[in-house]
C-alpha positions in Angstrom: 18.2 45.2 3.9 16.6 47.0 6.9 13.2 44.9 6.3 15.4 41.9 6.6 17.0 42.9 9.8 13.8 43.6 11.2 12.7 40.1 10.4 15.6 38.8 11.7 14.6 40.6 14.9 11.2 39.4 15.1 12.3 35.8 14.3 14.4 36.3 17.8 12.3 37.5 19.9 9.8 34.6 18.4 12.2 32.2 19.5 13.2 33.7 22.6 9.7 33.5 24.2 9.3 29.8 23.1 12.7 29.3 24.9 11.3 31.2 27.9 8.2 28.8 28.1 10.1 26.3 28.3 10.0 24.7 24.8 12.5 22.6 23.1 13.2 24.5 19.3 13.6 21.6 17.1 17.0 22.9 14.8 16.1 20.4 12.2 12.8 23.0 10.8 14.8 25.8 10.7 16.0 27.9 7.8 19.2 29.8 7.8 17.7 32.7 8.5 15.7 31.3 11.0 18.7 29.2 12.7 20.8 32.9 13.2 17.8 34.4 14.6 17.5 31.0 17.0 21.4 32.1 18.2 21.2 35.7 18.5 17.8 34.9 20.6 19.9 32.9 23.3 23.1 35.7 22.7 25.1 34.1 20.7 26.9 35.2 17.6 25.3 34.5 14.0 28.0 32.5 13.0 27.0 29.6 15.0 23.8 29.0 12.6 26.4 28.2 10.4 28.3 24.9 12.6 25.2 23.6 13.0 23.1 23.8 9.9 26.2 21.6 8.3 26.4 19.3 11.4 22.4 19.1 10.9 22.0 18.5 7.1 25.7 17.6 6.0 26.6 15.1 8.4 23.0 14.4 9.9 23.6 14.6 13.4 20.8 15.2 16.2 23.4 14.7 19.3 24.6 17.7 20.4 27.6 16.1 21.8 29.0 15.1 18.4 29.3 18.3 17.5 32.8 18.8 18.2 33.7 22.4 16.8 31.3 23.9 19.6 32.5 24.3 23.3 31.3 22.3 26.0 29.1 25.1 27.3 27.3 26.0 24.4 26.2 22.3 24.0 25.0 22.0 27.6 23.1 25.2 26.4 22.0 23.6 23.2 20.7 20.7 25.4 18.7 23.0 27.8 17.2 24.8 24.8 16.6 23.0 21.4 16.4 19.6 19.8 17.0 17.9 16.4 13.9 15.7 16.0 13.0 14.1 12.6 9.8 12.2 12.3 9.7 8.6 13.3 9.9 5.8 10.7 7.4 3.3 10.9 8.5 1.0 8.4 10.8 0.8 5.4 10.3 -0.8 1.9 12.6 -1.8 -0.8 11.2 -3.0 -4.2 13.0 -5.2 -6.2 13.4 -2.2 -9.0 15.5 -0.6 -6.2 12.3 2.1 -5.4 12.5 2.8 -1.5 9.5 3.9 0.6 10.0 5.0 4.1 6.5 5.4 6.2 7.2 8.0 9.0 5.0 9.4 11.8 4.1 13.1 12.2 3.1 14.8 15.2 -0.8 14.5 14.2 -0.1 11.1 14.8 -0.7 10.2 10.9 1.7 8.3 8.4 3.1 9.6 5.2 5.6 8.1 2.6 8.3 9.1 1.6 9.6 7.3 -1.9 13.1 7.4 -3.4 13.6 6.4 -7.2 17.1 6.0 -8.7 16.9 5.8 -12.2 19.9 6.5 -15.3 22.6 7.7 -12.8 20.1 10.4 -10.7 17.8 9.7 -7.2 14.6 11.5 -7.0 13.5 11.7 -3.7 9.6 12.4 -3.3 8.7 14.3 -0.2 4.7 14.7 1.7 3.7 18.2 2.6 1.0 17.0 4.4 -1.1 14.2 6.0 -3.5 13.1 3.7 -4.7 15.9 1.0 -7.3 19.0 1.5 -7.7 18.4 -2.7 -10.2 15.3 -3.6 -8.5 14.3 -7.1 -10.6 11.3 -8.2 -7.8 9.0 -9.7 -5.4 9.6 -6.2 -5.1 7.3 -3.5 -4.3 9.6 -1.5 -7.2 12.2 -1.3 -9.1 9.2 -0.2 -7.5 8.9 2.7 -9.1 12.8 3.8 -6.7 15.4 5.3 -5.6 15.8 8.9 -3.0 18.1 9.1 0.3 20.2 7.3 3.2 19.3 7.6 5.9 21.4 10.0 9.2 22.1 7.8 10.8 19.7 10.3 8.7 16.9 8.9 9.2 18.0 5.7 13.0 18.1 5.7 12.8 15.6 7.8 12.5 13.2 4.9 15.1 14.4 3.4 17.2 13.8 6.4 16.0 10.4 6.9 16.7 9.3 3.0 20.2 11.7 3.1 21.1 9.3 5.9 19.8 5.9 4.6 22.5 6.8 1.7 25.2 8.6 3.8 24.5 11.1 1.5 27.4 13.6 0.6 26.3 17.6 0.3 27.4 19.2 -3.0 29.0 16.9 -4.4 28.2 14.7 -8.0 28.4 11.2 -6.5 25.6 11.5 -3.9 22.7 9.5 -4.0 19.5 12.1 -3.4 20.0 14.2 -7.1 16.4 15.8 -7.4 14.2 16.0 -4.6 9.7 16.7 -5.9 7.3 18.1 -4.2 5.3 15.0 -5.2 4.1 13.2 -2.2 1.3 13.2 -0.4 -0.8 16.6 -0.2 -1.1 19.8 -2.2 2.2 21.9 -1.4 1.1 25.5 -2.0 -1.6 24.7 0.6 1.2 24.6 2.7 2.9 27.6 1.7 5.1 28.7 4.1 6.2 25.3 5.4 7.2 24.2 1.4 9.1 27.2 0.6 11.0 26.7 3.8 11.8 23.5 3.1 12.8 24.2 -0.6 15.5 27.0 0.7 17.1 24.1 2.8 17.3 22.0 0.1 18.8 24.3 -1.4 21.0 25.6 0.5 24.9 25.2 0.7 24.6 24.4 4.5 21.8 22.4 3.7 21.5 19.9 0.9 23.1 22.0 -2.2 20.6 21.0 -4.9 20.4 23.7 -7.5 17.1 25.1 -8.3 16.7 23.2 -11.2 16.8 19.9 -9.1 13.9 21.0 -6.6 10.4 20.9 -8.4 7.5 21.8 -6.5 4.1 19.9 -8.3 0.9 21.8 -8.0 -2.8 21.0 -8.9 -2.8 24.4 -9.2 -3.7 27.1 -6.7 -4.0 29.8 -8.4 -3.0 32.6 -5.6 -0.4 30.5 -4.0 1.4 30.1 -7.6 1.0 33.8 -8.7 3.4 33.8 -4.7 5.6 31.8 -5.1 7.3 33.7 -8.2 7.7 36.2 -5.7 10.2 33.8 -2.7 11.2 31.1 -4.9 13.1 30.2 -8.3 12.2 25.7 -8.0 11.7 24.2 -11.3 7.6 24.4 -11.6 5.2 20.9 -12.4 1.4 21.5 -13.0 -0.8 18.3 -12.8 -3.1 18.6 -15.4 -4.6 15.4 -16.5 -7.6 17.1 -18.6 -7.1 19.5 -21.3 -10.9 20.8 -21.0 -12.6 22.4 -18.2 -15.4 20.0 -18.0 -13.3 16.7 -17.7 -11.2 18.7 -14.8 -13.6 19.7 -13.0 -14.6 16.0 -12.4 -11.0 14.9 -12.5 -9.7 17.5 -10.1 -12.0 19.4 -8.4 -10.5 22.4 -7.5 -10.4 23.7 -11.1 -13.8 24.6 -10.4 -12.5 27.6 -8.3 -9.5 28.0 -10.6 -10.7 26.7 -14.1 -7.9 26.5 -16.9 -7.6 30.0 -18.4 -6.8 31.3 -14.9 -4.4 28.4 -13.7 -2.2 29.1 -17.1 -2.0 32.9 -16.7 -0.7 31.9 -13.4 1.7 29.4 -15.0 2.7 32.1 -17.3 3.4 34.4 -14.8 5.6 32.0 -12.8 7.9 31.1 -15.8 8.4 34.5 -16.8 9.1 35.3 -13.0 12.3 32.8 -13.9 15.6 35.1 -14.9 16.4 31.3 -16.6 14.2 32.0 -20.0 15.5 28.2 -21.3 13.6 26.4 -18.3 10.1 24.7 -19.3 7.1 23.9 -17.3 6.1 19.9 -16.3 2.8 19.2 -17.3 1.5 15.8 -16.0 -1.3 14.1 -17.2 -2.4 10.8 -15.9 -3.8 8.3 -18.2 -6.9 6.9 -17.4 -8.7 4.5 -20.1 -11.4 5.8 -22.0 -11.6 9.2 -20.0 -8.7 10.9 -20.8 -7.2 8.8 -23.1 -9.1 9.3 -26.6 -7.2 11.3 -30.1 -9.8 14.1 -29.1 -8.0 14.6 -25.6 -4.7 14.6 -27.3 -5.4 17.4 -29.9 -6.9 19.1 -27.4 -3.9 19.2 -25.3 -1.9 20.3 -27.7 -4.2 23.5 -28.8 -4.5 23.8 -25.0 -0.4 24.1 -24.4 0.1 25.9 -27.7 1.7 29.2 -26.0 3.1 27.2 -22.7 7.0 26.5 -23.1 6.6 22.9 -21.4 7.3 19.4 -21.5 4.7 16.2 -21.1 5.2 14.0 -18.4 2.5 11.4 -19.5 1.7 9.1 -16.5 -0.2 5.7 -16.8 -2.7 5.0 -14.5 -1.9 2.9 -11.4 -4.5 1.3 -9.8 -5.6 0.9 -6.6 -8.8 -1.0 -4.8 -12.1 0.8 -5.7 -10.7 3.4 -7.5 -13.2 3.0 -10.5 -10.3 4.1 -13.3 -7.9 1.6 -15.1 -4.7 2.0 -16.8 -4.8 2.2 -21.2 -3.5 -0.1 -23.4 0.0 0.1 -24.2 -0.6 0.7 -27.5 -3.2 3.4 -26.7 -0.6 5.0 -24.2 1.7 4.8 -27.3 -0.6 6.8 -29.6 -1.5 9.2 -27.6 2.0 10.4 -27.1 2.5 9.8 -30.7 -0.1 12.5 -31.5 1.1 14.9 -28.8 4.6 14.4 -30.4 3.7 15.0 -33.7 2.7 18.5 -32.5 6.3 19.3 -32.0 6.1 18.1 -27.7 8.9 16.7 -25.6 6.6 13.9 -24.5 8.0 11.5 -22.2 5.7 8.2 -21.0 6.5 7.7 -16.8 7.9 4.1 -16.0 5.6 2.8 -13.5 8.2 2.2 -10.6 7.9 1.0 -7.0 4.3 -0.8 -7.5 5.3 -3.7 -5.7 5.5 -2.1 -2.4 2.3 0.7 -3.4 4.9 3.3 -4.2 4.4 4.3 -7.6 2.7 7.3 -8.0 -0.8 8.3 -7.1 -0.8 5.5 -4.6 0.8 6.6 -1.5 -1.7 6.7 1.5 0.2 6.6 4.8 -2.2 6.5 7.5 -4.4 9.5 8.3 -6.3 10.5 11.1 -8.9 12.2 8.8 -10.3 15.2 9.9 -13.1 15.2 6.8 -15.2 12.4 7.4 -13.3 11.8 3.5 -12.5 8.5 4.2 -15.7 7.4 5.2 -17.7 8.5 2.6 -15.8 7.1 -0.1 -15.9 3.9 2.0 -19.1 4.2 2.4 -20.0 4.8 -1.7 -17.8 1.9 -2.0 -20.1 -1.0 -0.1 -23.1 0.5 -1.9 
């Protein structure tokens, strides 16, 4: 307790000094912890963190004014001191299958997407943690874009805002639209650690968007150190994209198996499940399907030797395609047999509907629009007119 008090402390005068220079706090990146160190920082009593978190998240306001259970001078004070800023959309999408994609501007000055996917009576919102992606994963749009920045936990909420309000969705309660939000998007979460977690604790909190921990999933490629973390701040529901059950095909797949190769990056999912006081909840693995890779009976029995001690479930995902990418998407059939195999084995194997692809939303082709910092971009270009 006392080490929380003293964060809580620290948190203050952190925020104090930013009010002192002169700096706006933006309320909509701030935990509940962070929001009652934000009041006690300008003298006011904890309890306000609690008005304003629900006018923030449950009702989705950023005018002080509206925010009619707080006196007239602690608004003006509000004003003089703090903001509630969510990233700019750019441009909205709607596909026919009733996938949304909203394209929203960070302050880097980059794009990322946002998707929403209602499907069988729940909406999964996918959120960015970052512009572009520091991981180079060959059959993903996205890391060929390069990387420019991380996302702030304003951003990152931020997209949850913007959806929550596209849907007037209702906090807590059964009927709302936004039932599962993934840490799918763009970029590698856990190389955005602290920003991610953040975000995750508003999503699930009361005064934020109520989703229980089994309806936030954070979806790794699988830093090793920042998994083996996590179990120690956060309960989410766990996804590890695989896509190779053999080092060799990973390390061309996704590179950075090469610094944390498969025996290392399942201790760590070990670790994290049994972290979990729920012993019934099961890892996501997902494997994207790419034909004549990834695809062949060898890959499937391998998987399933591979998983033989993980308590999981298969998420297998067909390729999408995308200019240049040099992969295509298998046969239906040989989709079909290789989850007959894994199945066979005793696997919940599910095969992932391909949703959103008429407006570049279905999964492994968001790209936003990144500033690239890695000179990324134009070397795959570059490859590309060879």
């Amino acid at each position: 307790m006392s080490e929380l008090i003293e964060s809580s402390i620290d948190q203050a005068v952190e925020l104090a000094e930013s009010t002192a220079n002169a700096e706006k706090v933006n309320l909509l990146g701030l935990s509940r912890a962070k929001m009652e160190a934000f009041f006690l920082s300008i003298g006011e009593k904890k309890f306000r963190a609690e008005q304003v978190l629900k006018w923030v998240h449950h009702h989705r306001v950023d005018n002080f004014d509206d925010m009619s259970n707080i006196s007239k001078s602690l608004r003006e004070r509000l004003k003089e001191t703090a903001e509630i800023r969510g990233p700019e959309v750019v441009s909205s999408h709607f596909s026919e299958d009733g996938t949304c994609k909203w394209v929203v501007r960070v302050a880097s000055g980059s794009c990322v997407e946002t998707v929403f996917i209602p499907e069988n009576g729940r909406g999964t919102l996918c959120v960015s943690s970052q512009a572009g992606c520091s991981l180079d994963c060959s059959f993903c749009s996205t890391g060929k874009q390069g990387f420019n920045s991380d996302l702030t936990v304003a951003e990152i909420i931020g997209q949850v805002w913007i959806a929550a309000r596209h849907f007037n969705n209702v906090p807590a309660k059964m009927d709302r639209s936004i039932t599962n939000v993934v840490m799918m998007g763009m970029g590698e979460p856990l190389m955005n650690f602290d920003n991610v977690v953040d975000s995750m604790d508003l999503m699930m909190d009361d005064l934020g968007y109520g989703l229980s921990k089994r309806r936030v999933t954070l979806s790794t490629s699988g830093v090793v150190p920042a998994l083996r973390k996590l179990s120690e701040v956060s309960n989410v529901s766990l996804a590890v994209s695989l896509h190779a059950p053999n080092d060799e095909l990973r390390n061309s797949l996704v590179p950075i198996n090469r610094k944390y190769p498969l025996d290392q990056l399942l201790d760590a999912i070990h670790h994290y499940m049994n972290s979990l006081t729920d012993s019934k909840r099961v890892v996501t693995i997902e494997y994207t399907l790419l034909a004549g890779v990834n695809d062949q009976p060898e890959h499937a029995d391998q998987l399933v030797a591979l998983l033989k001690d993980v308590p999981c479930k298969i998420n297998l995902i067909p390729f999408n395609p995308f200019p240049h990418s040099g992969y295509e998407r298998p046969s239906n059939n040989a989709i079909r047999r290789f989850q007959e195999r894994v199945q066979l084995a005793g696997y919940n194997v599910t095969v992932r509907k391909t949703r959103g692809d008429d407006i570049d939303a279905a999964c492994g082709q968001l790209v936003g629009n990144v500033m690239d910092k890695t000179r990324r971009s134009e070397r795959h270009i570059a490859a590309r007119q060879l």
